[in-house]
Structure formats: C-alpha cells, structure tokens
PDB file of N, CA, C and O in Angstrom, chain B, residues numbered from 101:
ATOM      1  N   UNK B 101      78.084 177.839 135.964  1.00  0.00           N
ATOM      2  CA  UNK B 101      78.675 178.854 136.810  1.00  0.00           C
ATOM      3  C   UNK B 101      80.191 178.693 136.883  1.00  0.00           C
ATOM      4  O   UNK B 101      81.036 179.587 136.921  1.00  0.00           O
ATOM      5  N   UNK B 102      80.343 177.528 136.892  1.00  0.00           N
ATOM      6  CA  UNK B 102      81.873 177.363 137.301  1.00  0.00           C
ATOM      7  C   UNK B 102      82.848 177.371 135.559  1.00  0.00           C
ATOM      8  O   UNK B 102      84.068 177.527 135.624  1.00  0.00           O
ATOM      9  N   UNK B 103      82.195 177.201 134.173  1.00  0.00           N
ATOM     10  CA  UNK B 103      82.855 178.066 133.457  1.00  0.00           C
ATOM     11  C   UNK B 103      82.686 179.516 133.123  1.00  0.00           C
ATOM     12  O   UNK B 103      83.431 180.321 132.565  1.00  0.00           O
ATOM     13  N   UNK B 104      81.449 179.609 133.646  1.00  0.00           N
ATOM     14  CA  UNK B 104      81.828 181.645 133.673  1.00  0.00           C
ATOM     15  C   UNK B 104      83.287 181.956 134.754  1.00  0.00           C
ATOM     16  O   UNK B 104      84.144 182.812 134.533  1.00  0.00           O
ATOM     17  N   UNK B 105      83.271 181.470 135.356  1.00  0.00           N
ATOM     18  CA  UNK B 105      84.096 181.899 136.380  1.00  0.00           C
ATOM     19  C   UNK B 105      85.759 181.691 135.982  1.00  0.00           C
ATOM     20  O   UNK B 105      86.681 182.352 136.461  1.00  0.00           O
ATOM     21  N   UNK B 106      85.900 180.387 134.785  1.00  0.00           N
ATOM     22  CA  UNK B 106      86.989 180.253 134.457  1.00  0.00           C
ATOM     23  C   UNK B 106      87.406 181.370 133.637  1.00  0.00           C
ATOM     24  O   UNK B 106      88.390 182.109 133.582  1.00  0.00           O
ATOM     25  N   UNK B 107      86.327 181.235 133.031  1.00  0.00           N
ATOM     26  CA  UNK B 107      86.182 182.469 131.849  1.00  0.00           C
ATOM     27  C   UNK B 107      86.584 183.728 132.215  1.00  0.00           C
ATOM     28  O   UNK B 107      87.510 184.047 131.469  1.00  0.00           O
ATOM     29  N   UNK B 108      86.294 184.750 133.137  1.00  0.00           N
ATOM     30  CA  UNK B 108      86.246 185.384 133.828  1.00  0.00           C
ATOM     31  C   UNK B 108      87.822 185.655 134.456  1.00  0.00           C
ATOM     32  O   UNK B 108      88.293 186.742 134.788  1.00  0.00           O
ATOM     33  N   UNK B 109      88.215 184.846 134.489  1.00  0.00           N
ATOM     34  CA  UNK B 109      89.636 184.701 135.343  1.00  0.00           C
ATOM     35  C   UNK B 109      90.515 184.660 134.580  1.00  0.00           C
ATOM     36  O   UNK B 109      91.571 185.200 134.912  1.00  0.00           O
ATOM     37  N   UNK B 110      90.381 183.799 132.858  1.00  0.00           N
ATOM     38  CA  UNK B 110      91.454 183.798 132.580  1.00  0.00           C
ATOM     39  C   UNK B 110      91.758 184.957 131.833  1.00  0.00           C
ATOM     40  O   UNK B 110      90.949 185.811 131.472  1.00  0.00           O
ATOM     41  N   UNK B 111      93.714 184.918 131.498  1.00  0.00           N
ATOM     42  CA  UNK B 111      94.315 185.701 130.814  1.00  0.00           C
ATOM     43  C   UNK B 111      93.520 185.537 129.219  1.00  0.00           C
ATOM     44  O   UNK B 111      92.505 186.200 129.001  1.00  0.00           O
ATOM     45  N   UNK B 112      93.807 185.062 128.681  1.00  0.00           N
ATOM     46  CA  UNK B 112      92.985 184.806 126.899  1.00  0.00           C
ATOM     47  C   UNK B 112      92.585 183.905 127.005  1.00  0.00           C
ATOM     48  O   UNK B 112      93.079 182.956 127.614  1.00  0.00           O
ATOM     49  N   UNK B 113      90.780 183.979 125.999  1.00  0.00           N
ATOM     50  CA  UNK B 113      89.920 182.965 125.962  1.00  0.00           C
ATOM     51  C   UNK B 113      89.817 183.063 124.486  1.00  0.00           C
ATOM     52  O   UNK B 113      89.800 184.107 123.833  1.00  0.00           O
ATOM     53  N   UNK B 114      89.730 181.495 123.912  1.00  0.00           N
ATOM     54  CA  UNK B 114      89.350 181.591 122.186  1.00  0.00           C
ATOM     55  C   UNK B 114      88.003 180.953 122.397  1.00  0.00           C
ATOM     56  O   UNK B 114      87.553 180.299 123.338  1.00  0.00           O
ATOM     57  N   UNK B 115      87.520 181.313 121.310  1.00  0.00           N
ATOM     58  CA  UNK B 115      86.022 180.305 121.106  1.00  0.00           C
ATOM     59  C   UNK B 115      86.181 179.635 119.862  1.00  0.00           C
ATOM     60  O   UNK B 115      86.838 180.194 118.983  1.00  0.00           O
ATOM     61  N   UNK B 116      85.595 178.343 119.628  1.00  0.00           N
ATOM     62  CA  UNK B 116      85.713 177.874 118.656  1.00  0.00           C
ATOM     63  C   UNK B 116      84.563 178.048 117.483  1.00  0.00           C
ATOM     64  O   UNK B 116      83.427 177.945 117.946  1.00  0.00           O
ATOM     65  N   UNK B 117      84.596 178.190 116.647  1.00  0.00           N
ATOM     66  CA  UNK B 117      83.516 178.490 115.634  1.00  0.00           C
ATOM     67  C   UNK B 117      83.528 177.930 114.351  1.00  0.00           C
ATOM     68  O   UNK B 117      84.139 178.528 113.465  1.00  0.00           O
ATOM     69  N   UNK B 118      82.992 176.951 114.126  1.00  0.00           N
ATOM     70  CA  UNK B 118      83.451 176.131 112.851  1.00  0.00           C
ATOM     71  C   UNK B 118      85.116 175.223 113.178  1.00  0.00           C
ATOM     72  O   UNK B 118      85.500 174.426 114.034  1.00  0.00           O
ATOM     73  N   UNK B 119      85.716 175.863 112.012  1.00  0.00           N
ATOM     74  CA  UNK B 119      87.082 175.264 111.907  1.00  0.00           C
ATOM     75  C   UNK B 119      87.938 175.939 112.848  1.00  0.00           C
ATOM     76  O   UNK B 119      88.465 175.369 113.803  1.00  0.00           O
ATOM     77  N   UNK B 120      88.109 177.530 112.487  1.00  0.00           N
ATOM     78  CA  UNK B 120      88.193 178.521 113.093  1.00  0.00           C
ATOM     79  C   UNK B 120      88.492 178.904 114.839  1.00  0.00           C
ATOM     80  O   UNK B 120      87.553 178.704 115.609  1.00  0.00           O
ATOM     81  N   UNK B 121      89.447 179.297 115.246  1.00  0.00           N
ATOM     82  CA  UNK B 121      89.118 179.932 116.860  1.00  0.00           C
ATOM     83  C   UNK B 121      89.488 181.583 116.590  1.00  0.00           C
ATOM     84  O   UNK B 121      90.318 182.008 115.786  1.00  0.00           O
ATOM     85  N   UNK B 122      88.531 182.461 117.598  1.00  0.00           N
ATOM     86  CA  UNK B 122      88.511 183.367 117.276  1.00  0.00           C
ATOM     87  C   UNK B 122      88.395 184.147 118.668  1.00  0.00           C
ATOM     88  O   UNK B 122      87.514 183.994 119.515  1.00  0.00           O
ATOM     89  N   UNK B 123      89.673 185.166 118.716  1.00  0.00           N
ATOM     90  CA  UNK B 123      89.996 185.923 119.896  1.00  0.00           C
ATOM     91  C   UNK B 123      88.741 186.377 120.787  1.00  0.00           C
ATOM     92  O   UNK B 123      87.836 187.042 120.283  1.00  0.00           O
ATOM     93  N   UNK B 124      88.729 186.030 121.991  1.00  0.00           N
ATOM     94  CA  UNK B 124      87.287 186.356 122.891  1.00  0.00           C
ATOM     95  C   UNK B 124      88.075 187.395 124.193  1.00  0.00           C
ATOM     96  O   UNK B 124      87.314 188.146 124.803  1.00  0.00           O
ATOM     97  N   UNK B 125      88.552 187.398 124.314  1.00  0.00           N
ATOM     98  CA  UNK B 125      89.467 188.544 125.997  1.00  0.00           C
ATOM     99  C   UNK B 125      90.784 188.102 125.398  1.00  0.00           C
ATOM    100  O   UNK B 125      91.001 187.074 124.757  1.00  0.00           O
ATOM    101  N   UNK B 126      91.780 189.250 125.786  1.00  0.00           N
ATOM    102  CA  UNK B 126      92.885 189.077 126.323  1.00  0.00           C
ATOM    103  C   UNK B 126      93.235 189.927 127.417  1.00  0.00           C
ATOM    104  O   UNK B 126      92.643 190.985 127.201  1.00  0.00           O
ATOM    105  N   UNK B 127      93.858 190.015 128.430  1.00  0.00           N
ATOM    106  CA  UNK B 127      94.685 190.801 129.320  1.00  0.00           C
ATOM    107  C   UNK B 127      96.470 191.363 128.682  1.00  0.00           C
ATOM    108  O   UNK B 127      97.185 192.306 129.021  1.00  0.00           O
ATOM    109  N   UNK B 128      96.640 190.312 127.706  1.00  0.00           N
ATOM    110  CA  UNK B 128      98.060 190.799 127.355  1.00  0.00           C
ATOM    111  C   UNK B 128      98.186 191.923 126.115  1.00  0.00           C
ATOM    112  O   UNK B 128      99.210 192.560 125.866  1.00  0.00           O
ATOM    113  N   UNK B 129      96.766 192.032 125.312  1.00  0.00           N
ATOM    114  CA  UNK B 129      96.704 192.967 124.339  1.00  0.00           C
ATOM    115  C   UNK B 129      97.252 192.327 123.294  1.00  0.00           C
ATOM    116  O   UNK B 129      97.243 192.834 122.172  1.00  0.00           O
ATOM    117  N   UNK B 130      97.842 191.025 123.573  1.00  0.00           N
ATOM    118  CA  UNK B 130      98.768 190.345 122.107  1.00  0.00           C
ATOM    119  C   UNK B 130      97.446 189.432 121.507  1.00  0.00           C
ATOM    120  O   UNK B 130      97.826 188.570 120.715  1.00  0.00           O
ATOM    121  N   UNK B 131      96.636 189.446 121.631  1.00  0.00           N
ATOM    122  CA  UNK B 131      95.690 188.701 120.953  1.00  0.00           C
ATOM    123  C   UNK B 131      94.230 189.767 120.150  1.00  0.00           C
ATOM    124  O   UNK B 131      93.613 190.580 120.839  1.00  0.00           O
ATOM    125  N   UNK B 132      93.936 189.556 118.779  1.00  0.00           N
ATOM    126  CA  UNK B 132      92.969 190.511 118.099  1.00  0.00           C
ATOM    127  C   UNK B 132      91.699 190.057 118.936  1.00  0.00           C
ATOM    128  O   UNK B 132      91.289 188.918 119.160  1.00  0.00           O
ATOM    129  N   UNK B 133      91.234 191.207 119.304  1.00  0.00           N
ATOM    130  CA  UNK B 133      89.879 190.620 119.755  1.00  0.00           C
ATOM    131  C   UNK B 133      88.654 190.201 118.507  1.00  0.00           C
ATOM    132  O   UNK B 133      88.103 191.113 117.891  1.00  0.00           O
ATOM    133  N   UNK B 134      88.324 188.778 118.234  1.00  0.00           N
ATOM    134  CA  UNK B 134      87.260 188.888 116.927  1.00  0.00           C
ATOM    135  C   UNK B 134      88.217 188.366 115.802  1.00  0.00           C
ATOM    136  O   UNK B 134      87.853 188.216 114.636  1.00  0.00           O
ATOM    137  N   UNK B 135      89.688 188.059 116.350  1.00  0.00           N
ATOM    138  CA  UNK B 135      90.459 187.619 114.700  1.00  0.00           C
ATOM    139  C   UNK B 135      90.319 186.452 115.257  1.00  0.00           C
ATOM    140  O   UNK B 135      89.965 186.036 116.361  1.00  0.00           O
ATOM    141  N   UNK B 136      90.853 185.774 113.746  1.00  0.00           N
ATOM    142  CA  UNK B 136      90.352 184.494 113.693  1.00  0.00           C
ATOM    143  C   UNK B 136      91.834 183.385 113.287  1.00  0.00           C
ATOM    144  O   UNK B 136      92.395 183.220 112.204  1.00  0.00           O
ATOM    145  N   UNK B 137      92.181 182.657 114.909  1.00  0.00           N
ATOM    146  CA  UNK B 137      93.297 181.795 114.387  1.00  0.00           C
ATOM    147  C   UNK B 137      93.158 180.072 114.079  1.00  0.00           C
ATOM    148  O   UNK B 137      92.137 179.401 114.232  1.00  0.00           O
ATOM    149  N   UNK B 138      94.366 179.639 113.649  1.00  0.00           N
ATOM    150  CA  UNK B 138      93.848 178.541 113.718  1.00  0.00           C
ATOM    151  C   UNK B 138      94.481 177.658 115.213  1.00  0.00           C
ATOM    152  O   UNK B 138      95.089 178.150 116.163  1.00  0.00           O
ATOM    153  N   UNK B 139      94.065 176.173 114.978  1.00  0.00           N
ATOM    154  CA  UNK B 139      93.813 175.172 116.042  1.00  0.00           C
ATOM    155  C   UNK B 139      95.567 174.917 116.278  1.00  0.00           C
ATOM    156  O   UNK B 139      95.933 174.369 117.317  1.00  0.00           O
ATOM    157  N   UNK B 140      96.220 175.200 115.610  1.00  0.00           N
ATOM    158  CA  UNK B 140      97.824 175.049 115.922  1.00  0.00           C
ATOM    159  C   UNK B 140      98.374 176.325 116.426  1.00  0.00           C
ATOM    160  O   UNK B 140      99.348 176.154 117.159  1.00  0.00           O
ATOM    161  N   UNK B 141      98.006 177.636 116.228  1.00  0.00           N
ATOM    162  CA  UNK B 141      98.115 178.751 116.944  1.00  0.00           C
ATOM    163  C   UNK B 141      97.859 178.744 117.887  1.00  0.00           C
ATOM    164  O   UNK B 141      98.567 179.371 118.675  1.00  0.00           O
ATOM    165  N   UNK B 142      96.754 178.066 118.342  1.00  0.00           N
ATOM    166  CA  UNK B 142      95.994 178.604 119.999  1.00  0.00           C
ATOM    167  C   UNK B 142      96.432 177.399 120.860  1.00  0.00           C
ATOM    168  O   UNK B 142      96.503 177.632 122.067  1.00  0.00           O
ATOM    169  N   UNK B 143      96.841 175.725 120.308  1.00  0.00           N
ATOM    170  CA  UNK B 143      97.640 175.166 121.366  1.00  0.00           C
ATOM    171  C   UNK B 143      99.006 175.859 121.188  1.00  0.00           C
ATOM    172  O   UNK B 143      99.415 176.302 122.261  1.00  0.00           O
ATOM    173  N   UNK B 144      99.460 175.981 120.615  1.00  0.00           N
ATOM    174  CA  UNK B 144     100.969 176.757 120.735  1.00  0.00           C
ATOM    175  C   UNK B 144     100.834 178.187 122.124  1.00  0.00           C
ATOM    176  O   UNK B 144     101.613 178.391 123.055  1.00  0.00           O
ATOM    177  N   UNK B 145      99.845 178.774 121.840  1.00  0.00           N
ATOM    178  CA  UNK B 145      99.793 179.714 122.781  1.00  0.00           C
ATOM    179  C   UNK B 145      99.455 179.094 123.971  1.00  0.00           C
ATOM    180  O   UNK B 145     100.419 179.053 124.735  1.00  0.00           O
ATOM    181  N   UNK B 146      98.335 178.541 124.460  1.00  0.00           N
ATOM    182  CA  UNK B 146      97.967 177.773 125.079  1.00  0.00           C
ATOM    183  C   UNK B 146      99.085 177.441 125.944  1.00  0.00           C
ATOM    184  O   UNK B 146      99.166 177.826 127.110  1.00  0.00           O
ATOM    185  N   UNK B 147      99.914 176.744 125.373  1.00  0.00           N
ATOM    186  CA  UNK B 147     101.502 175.925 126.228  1.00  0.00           C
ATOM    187  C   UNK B 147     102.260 176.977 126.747  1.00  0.00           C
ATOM    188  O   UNK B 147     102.929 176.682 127.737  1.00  0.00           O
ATOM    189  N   UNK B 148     102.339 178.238 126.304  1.00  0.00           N
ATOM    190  CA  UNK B 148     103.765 179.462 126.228  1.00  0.00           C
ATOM    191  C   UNK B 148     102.800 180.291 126.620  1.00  0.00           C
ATOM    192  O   UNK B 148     103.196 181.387 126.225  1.00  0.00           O
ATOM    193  N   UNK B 149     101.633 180.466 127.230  1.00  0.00           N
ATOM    194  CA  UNK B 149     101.145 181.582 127.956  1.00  0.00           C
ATOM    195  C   UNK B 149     100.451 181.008 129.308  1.00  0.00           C
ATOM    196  O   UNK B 149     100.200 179.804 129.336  1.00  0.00           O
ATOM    197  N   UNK B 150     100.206 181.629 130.168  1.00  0.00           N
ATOM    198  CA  UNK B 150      99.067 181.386 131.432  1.00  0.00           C
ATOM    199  C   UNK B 150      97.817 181.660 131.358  1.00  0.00           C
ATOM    200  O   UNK B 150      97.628 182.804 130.944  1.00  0.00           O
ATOM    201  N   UNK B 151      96.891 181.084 131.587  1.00  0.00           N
ATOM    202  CA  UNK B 151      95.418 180.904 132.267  1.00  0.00           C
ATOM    203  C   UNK B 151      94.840 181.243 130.894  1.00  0.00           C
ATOM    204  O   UNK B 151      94.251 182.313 130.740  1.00  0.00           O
ATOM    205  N   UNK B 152      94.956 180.543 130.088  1.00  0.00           N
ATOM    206  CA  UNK B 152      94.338 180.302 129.089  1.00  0.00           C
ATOM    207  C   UNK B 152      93.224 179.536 128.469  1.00  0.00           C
ATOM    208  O   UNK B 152      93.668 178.534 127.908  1.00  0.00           O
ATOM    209  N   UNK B 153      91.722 179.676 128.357  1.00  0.00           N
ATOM    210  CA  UNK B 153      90.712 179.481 128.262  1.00  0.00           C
ATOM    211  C   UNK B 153      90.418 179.250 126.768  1.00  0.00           C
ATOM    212  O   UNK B 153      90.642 180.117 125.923  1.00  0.00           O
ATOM    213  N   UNK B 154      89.779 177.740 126.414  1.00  0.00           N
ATOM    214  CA  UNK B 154      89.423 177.481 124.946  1.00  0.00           C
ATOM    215  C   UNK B 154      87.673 177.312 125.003  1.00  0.00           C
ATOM    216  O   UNK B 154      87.191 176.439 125.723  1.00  0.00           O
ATOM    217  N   UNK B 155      87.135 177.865 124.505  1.00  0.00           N
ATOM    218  CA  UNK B 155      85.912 177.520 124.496  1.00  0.00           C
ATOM    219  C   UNK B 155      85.424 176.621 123.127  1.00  0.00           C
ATOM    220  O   UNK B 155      85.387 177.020 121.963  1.00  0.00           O
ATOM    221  N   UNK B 156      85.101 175.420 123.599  1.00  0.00           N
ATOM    222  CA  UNK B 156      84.798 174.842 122.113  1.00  0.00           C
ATOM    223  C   UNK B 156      83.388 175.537 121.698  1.00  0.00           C
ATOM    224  O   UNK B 156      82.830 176.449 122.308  1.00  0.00           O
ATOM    225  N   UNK B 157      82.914 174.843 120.433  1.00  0.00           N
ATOM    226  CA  UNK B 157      81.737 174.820 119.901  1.00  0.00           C
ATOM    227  C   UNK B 157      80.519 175.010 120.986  1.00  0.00           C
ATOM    228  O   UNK B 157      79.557 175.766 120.854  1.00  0.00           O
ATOM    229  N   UNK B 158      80.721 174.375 121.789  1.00  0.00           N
ATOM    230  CA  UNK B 158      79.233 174.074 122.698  1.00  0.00           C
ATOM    231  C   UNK B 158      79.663 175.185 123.930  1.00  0.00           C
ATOM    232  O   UNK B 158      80.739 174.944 124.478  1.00  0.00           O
ATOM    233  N   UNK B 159      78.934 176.333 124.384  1.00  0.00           N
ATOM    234  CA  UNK B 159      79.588 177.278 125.096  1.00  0.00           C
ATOM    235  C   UNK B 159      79.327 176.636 126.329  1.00  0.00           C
ATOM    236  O   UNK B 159      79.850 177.164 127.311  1.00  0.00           O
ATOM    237  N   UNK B 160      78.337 175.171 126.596  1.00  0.00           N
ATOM    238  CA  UNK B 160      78.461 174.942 128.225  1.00  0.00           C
ATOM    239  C   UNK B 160      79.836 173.911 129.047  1.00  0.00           C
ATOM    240  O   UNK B 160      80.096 173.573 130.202  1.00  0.00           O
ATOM    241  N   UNK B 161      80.557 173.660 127.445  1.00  0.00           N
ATOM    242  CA  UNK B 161      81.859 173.017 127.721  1.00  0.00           C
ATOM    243  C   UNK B 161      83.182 174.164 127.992  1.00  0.00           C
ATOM    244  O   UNK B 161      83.367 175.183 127.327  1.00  0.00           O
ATOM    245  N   UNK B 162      83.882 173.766 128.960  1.00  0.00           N
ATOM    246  CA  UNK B 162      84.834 174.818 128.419  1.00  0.00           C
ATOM    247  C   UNK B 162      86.398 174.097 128.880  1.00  0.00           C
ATOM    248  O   UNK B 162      86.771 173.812 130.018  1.00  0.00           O
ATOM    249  N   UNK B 163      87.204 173.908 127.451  1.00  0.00           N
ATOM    250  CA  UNK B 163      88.570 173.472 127.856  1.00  0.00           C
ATOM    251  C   UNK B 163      89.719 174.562 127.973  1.00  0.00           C
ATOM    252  O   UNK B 163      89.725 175.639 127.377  1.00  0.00           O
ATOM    253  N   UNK B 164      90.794 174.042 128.939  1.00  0.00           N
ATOM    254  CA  UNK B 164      91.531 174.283 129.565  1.00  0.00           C
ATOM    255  C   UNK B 164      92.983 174.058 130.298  1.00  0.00           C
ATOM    256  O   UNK B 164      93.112 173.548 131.411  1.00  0.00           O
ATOM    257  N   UNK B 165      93.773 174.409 129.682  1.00  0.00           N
ATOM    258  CA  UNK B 165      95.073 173.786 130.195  1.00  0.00           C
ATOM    259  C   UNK B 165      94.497 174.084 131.941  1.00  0.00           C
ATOM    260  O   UNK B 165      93.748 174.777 132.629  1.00  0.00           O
ATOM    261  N   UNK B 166      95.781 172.659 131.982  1.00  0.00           N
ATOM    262  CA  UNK B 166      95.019 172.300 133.689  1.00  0.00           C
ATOM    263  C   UNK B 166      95.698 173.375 134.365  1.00  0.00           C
ATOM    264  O   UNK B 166      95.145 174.079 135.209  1.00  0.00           O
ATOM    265  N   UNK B 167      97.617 173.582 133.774  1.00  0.00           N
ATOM    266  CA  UNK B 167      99.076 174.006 134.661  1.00  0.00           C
ATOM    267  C   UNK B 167      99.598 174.750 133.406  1.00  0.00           C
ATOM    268  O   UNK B 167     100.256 174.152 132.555  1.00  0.00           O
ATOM    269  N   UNK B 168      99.268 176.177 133.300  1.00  0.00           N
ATOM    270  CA  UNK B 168     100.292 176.920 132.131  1.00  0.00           C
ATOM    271  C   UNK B 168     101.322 177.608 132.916  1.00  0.00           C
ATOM    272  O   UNK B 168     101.190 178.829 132.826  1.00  0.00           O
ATOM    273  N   UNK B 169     102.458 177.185 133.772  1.00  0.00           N
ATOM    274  CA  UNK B 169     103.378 178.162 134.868  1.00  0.00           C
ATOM    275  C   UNK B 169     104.579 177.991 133.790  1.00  0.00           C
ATOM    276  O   UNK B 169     104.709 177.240 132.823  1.00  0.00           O
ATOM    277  N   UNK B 170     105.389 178.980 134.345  1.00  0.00           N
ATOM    278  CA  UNK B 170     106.829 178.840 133.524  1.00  0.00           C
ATOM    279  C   UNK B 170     107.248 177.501 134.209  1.00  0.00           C
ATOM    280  O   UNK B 170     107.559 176.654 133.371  1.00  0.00           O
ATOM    281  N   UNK B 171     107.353 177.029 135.653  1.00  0.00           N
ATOM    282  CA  UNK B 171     107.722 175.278 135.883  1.00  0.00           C
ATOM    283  C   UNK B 171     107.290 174.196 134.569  1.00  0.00           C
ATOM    284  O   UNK B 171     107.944 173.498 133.794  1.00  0.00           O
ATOM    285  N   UNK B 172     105.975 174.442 134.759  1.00  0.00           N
ATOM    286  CA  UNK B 172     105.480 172.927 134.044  1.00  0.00           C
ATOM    287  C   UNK B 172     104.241 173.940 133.028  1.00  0.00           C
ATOM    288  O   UNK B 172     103.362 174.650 133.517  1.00  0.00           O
ATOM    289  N   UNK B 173     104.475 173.760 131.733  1.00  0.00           N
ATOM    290  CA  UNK B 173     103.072 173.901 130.997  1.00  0.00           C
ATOM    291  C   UNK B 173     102.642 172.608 130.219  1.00  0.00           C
ATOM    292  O   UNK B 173     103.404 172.190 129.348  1.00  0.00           O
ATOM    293  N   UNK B 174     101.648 172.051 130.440  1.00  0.00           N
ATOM    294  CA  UNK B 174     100.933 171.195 130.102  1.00  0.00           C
ATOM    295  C   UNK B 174      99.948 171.698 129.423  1.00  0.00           C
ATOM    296  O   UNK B 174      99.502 172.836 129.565  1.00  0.00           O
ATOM    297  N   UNK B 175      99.476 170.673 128.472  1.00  0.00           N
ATOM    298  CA  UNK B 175      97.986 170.607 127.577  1.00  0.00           C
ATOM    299  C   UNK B 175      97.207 169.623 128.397  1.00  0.00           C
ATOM    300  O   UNK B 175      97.824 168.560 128.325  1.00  0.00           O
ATOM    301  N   UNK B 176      96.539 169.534 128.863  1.00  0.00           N
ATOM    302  CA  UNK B 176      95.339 168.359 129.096  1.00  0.00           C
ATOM    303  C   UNK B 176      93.757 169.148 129.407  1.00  0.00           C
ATOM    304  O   UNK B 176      93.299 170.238 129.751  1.00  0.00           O
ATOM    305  N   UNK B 177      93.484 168.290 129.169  1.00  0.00           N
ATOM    306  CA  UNK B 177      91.546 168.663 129.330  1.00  0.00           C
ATOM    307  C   UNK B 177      90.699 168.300 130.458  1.00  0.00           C
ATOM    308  O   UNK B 177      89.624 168.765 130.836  1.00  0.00           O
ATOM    309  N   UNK B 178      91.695 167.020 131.071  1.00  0.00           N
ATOM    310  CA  UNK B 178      91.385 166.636 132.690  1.00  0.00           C
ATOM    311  C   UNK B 178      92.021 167.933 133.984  1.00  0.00           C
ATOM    312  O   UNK B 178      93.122 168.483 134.003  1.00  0.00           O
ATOM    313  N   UNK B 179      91.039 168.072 134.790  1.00  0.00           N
ATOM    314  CA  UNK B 179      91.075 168.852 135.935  1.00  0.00           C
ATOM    315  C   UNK B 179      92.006 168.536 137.275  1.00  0.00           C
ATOM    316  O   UNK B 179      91.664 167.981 138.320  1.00  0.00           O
ATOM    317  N   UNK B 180      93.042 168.969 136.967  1.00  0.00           N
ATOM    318  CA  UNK B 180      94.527 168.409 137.835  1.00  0.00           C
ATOM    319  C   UNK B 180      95.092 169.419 138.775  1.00  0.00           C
ATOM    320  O   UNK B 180      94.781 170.428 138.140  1.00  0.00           O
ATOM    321  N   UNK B 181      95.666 169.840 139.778  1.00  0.00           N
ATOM    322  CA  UNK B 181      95.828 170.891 140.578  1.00  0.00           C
ATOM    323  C   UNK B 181      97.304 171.358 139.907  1.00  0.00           C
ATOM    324  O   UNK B 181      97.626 170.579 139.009  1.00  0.00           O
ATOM    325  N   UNK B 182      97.876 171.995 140.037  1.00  0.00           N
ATOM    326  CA  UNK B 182      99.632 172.397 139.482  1.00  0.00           C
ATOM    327  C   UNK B 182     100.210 171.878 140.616  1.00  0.00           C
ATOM    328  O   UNK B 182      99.944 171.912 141.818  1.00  0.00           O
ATOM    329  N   UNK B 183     100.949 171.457 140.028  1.00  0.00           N
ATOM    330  CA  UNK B 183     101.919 170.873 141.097  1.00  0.00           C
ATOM    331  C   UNK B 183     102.722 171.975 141.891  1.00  0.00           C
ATOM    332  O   UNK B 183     103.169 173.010 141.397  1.00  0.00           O
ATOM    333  N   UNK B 184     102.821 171.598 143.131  1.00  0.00           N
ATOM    334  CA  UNK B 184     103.576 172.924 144.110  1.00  0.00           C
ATOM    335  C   UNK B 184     105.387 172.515 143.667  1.00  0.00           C
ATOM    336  O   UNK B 184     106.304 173.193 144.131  1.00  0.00           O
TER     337      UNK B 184
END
C-alpha cells in the first residue's frame, strides 16, 4: 500500500525491465510514456527533478530519492525526512 501511494504521488516513475528503464507517469510531459532509457539517464533525472519514483524489477520494491528540492537533491534508497 504504501508503494502504491508513492507511486501515485510522484512526479515521474521508471520501471525497470531487464537492463532497460522505461517511462511509467510523468506530470511534466518531458518523459515518453513506454520509452525506454538507460540507468545513467534516470539517476541524472532523478537528482535534477522532484518526486521521482524508480521501480525496480520486483514491483513490491520501490526506490526512491529520499530529498529531490532545489536546496538539497540527494540519491539514497534509505527513508530520510528533507531537511527543513
């Protein structure tokens, strides 16, 4: 429940599929829905966009930058609050 809900919330979600990540939502329209980028594209975006959702291989995992704000964008996979 609580990654539908991330899911759900965020701005762009990729899924992973093989080697492959491949556009699942966007809100900004800058992402193909169904194209297929690679693993250095989507952390690059990941860092330089907000609420950005990676779905690996296994759909009951779901990673996640913890803090994508213009202050602080971070990569991590641990569950951290943004700093005020």
């Amino acid at each position: 429940m609580e990654n539908k809900l991330l899911i759900d919330n965020a701005n762009t979600v990729f899924e992973k599929k093989d080697d492959k990540y491949f556009g699942y939502k966007s809100s900004f329209g800058d992402i193909v829905i169904g194209g297929a980028y690679s693993y250095r594209f989507v952390v690059h975006y990941a860092k330089t966009n907000q609420d950005v959702v990676i779905i690996p291989g296994d759909v009951n995992t779901v990673t996640t930058p913890v803090c994508t704000t213009i202050e602080e964008r971070l990569w991590q996979s641990e569950k951290r609050p943004c700093p005020p």
